[in-house]
N, C-alpha and C positions, 0 to 999 in steps of 0.2 A: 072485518073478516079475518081472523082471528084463526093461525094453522102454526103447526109442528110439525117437525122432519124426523123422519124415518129413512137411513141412508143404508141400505141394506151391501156388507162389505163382508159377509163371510163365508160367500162361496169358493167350491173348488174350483182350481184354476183350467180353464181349458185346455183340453189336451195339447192342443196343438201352440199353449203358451207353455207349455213345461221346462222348456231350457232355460226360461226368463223365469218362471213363477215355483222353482223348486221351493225356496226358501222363503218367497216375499208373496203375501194378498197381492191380486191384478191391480185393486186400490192402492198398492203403496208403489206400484210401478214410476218410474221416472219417465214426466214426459217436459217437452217443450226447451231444456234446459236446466231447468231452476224446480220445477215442481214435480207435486204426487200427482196420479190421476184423480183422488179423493177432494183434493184441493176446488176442482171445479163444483162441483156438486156443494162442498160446502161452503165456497163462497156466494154461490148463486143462492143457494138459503140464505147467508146473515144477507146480500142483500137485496133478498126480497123481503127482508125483516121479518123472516121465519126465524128467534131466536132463542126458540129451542129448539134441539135439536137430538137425537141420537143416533150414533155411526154403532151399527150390530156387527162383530165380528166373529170370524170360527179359524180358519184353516191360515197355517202362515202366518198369523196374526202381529210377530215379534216385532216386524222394523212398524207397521202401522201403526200399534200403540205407541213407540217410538215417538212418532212424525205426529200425535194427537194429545202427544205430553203435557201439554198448554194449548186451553182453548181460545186466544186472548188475541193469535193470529189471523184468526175470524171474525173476531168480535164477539167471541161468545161466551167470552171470562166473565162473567155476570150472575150477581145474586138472585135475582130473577130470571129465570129460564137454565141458560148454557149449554152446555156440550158435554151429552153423557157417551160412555161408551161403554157396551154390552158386550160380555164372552159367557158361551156356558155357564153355567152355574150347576158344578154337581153335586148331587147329596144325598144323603141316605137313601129321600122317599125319591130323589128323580135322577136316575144314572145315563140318563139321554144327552147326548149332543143337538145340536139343532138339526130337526128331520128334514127341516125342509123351511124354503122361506114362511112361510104362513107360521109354521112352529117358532122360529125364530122372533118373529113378532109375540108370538101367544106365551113363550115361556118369559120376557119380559112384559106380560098385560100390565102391570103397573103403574109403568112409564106414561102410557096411555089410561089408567083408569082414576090416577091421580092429577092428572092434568084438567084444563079448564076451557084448550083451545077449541074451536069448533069444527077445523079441518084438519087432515093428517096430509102431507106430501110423501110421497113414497118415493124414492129412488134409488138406484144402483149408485157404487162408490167407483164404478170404472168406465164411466160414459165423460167425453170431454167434449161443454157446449156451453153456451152463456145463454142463459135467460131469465127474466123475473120471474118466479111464480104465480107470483100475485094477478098477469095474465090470466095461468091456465085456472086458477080457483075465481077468478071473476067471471068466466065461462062459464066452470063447473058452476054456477051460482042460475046463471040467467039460463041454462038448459034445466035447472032442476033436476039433477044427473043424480045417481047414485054415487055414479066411478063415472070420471073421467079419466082416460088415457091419452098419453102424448104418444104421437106418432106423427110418420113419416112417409113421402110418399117415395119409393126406393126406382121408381121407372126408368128416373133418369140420371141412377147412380151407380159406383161402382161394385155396389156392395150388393151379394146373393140374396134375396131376400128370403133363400131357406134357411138362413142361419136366424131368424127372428120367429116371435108372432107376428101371423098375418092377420090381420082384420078386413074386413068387411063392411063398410058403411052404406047407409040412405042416403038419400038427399040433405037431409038435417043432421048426418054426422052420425044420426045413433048408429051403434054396433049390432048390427045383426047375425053373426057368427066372426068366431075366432079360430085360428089354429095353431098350435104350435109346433116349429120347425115344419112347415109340411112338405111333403114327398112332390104334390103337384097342389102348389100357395094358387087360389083365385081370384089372391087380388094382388097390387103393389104397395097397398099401405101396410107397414111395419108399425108394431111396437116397439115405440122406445125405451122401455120400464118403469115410465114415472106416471105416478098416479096421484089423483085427488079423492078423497071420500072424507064423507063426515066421521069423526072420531068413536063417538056410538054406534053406528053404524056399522066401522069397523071392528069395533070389540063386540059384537055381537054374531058379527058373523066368525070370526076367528072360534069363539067358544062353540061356535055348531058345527061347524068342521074337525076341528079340536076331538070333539065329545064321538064324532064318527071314525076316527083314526085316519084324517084329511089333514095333511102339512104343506102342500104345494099353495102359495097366491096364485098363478098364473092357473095351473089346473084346475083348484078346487075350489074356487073361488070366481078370478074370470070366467071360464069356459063353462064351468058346472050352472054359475049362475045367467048366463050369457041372455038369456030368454024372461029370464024371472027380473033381472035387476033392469034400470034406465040408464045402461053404458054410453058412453058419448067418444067419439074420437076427437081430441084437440092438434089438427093438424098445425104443425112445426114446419116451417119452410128454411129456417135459418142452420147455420152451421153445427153439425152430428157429427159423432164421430164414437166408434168403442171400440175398447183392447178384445177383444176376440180371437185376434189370433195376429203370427207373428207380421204379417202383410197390411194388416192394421196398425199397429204398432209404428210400425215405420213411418206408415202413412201419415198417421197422426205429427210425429217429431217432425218429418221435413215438412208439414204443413205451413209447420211456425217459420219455415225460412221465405213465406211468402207474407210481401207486405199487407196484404187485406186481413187475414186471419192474425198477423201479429197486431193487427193494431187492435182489432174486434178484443184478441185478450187484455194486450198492456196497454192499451189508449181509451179505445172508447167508452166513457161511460164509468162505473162501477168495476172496478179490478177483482183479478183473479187473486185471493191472495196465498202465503204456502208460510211456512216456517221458516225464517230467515236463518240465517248460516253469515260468519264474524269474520269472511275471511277478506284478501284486499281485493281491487281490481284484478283483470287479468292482464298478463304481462307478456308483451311479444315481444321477441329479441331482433336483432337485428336482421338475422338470416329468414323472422320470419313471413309468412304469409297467406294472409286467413281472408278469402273471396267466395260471401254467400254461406258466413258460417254463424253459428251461435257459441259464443265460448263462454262458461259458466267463471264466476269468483274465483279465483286462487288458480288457476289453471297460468301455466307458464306454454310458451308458445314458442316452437326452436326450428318449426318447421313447414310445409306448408298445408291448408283445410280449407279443403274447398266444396262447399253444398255437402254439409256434415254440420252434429250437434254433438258440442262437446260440455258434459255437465261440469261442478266444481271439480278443483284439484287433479285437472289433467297436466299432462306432463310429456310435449311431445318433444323429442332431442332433434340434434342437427338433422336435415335433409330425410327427411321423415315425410310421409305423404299421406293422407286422411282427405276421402274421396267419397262422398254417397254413406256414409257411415253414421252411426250413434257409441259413441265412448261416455260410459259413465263416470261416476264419480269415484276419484279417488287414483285410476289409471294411468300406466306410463309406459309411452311406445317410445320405443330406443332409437337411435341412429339407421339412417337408411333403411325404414322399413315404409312399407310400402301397403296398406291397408284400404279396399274396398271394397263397399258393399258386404259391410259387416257390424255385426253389433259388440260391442266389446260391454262386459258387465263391469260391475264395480272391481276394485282395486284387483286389476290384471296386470301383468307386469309384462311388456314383452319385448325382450333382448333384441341387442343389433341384428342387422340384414334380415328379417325376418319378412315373407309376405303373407299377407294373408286377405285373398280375394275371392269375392266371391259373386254373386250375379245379383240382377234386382228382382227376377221368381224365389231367389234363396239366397237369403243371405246369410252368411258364418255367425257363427251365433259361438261366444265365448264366455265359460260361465264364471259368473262370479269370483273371486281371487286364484285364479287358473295364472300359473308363471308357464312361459311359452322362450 
């Protein structure tokens, strides 16, 4: 059974991620320490030995091409298959951006019409979970499914289930209506974004939608077809998680200060893996003291971090405090300052005695190379 990936990474960033996603794809976001959000997605492809692969991208795009420089971190530097990456393509006869996920696929048909696998994986570049595929396409296989979709069942989670598609299953899983975002959802199962279909399949219906000026997967595709096509729900019981918004985000990072979800990534099984970075250990000094934290490479330590995730090349000075926080990469809090419940972006710089606190409904959000 024999599938390709489709890592769809070039949507606009949700509103309510905008302080965080001015300049970077929600895909290149930093999470857990050490890694991008994209990283998950593309490691559960190489290995579920989906290895090819292509990450689409549009908006923000700069630091992700970046972080996708070499595909060899995946395992997917290979003469056979590998890791393509997609951006617009403008030209005389076609002056469009990507209209929409469906378009985004169809203005690279290529990829797909040149290919030989029999399944396509579809997924989002900003969802962080571990799983083989090769699961949900063994399913898709014994249902005789069109489209299968992963989902989730949100009853007894913390997450709105109106921020997703709702679905609606049978007894046997098939889908019998869908919605998106709905005002009043009538069910708990959520869409996760990641999908199974046969490859012809797929470029068939892409070109009839195409040809009627339809560019949405989810709308013109799932929903329009929702009655006509043999949808299958592939419920997901195991650990979910997406950047959706800045309460997510968080959530995600101090997830990893909990031993069962760090080990699901860095121990069990098949690793997560990201693009390594040359710098040394991290270094605490004498006065310091880090209880319940994660401190990235190169990061020097002068003060004390506690239940906070601090990425590479932080830089905290004497009697410095970092409490319920995210400090990225690059970052330096000075002398006696006093930081909680805050997100600090890349290389921020912020002088002595300074505080900056804020709640766990809202937390301070500091953008990117911002001197304080």
């Amino acid at each position: 059974m024999k599938a390709l990936g489709i890592i769809l990474a070039g949507g606009q960033s949700d509103e309510r991620l905008k302080d965080l996603c001015n300049v970077r794809a929600v895909s290149a976001m930093p999470v857990g320490g050490s890694y991008r959000a994209i990283d998950f997605t593309l490691s559960n492809m190489a290995n579920s030995n989906i290895k090819k692969v292509a990450v689409i991208t549009q908006f923000n795009s700069r630091s992700l091409h970046d972080h996708l420089s070499s595909a060899k971190w995946w395992d997917l530097g290979r003469k056979q298959g590998g890791l393509f990456v997609f951006s617009p393509f403008l030209t005389n006869d076609n002056s469009f951006w990507f209209r929409g996920t469906a378009d985004s696929i169809y203005q690279n048909l290529s990829f797909l019409t040149k290919s030989n696998e029999t399944y396509v994986v579809i997924a989002s570049g900003n969802a962080i979970y571990k799983m083989d595929y090769y699961d949900i396409i063994k399913y898709h296989v014994e249902k005789d499914a069109d489209i299968t979709i992963m989902c989730k069942d949100m009853a007894n989670s913390d997450k709105d289930v109106h921020d997703f598609g709702v679905m609606q299953l049978d007894e046997n899983n098939r889908m019998v209506d869908f919605e998106e975002k709905p005002v009043d959802p009538q069910s708990t199962i959520a869409s996760l974004g990641i999908y199974v279909i046969k490859r012809t399949l797929l470029i068939k219906l892409l070109e009839t939608i195409i040809s009627e000026s339809r560019y949405d997967l989810v709308k013109d595709i799932i929903i329009r077809y929702r009655r006509k096509l043999n949808i299958y729900g592939y419920v997901y019981d195991g650990y979910w998680n997406t950047l959706n918004n800045i309460k997510a985000y968080v959530n995600v990072n101090m997830d990893f200060l909990k031993k069962d979800i760090r080990n699901l990534f860095l121990s069990d099984g098949a690793h997560i893996e990201t693009k390594p970075k040359d710098e040394p250990p991290a270094k605490y000094n004498s006065n310091a003291d880090a209880r319940n934290a994660l401190v990235g490479s190169g990061s020097i330590i002068d003060g004390k971090v506690y239940d906070s995730i601090l990425f590479r090349k932080v830089y905290t000075r004497e009697n410095s405090s970092i409490k319920n926080s995210i400090v990225m990469e690059g970052s330096c809090i000075g002398k006696n300052c006093v930081i909680e419940h805050a997100i600090i972006d890349k290389q921020v710089v912020i002088s002595d005695d300074k505080k900056i606190i804020g709640t766990p409904e809202k937390p301070i959000i500091i953008s990117k190379g911002t001197v304080i």
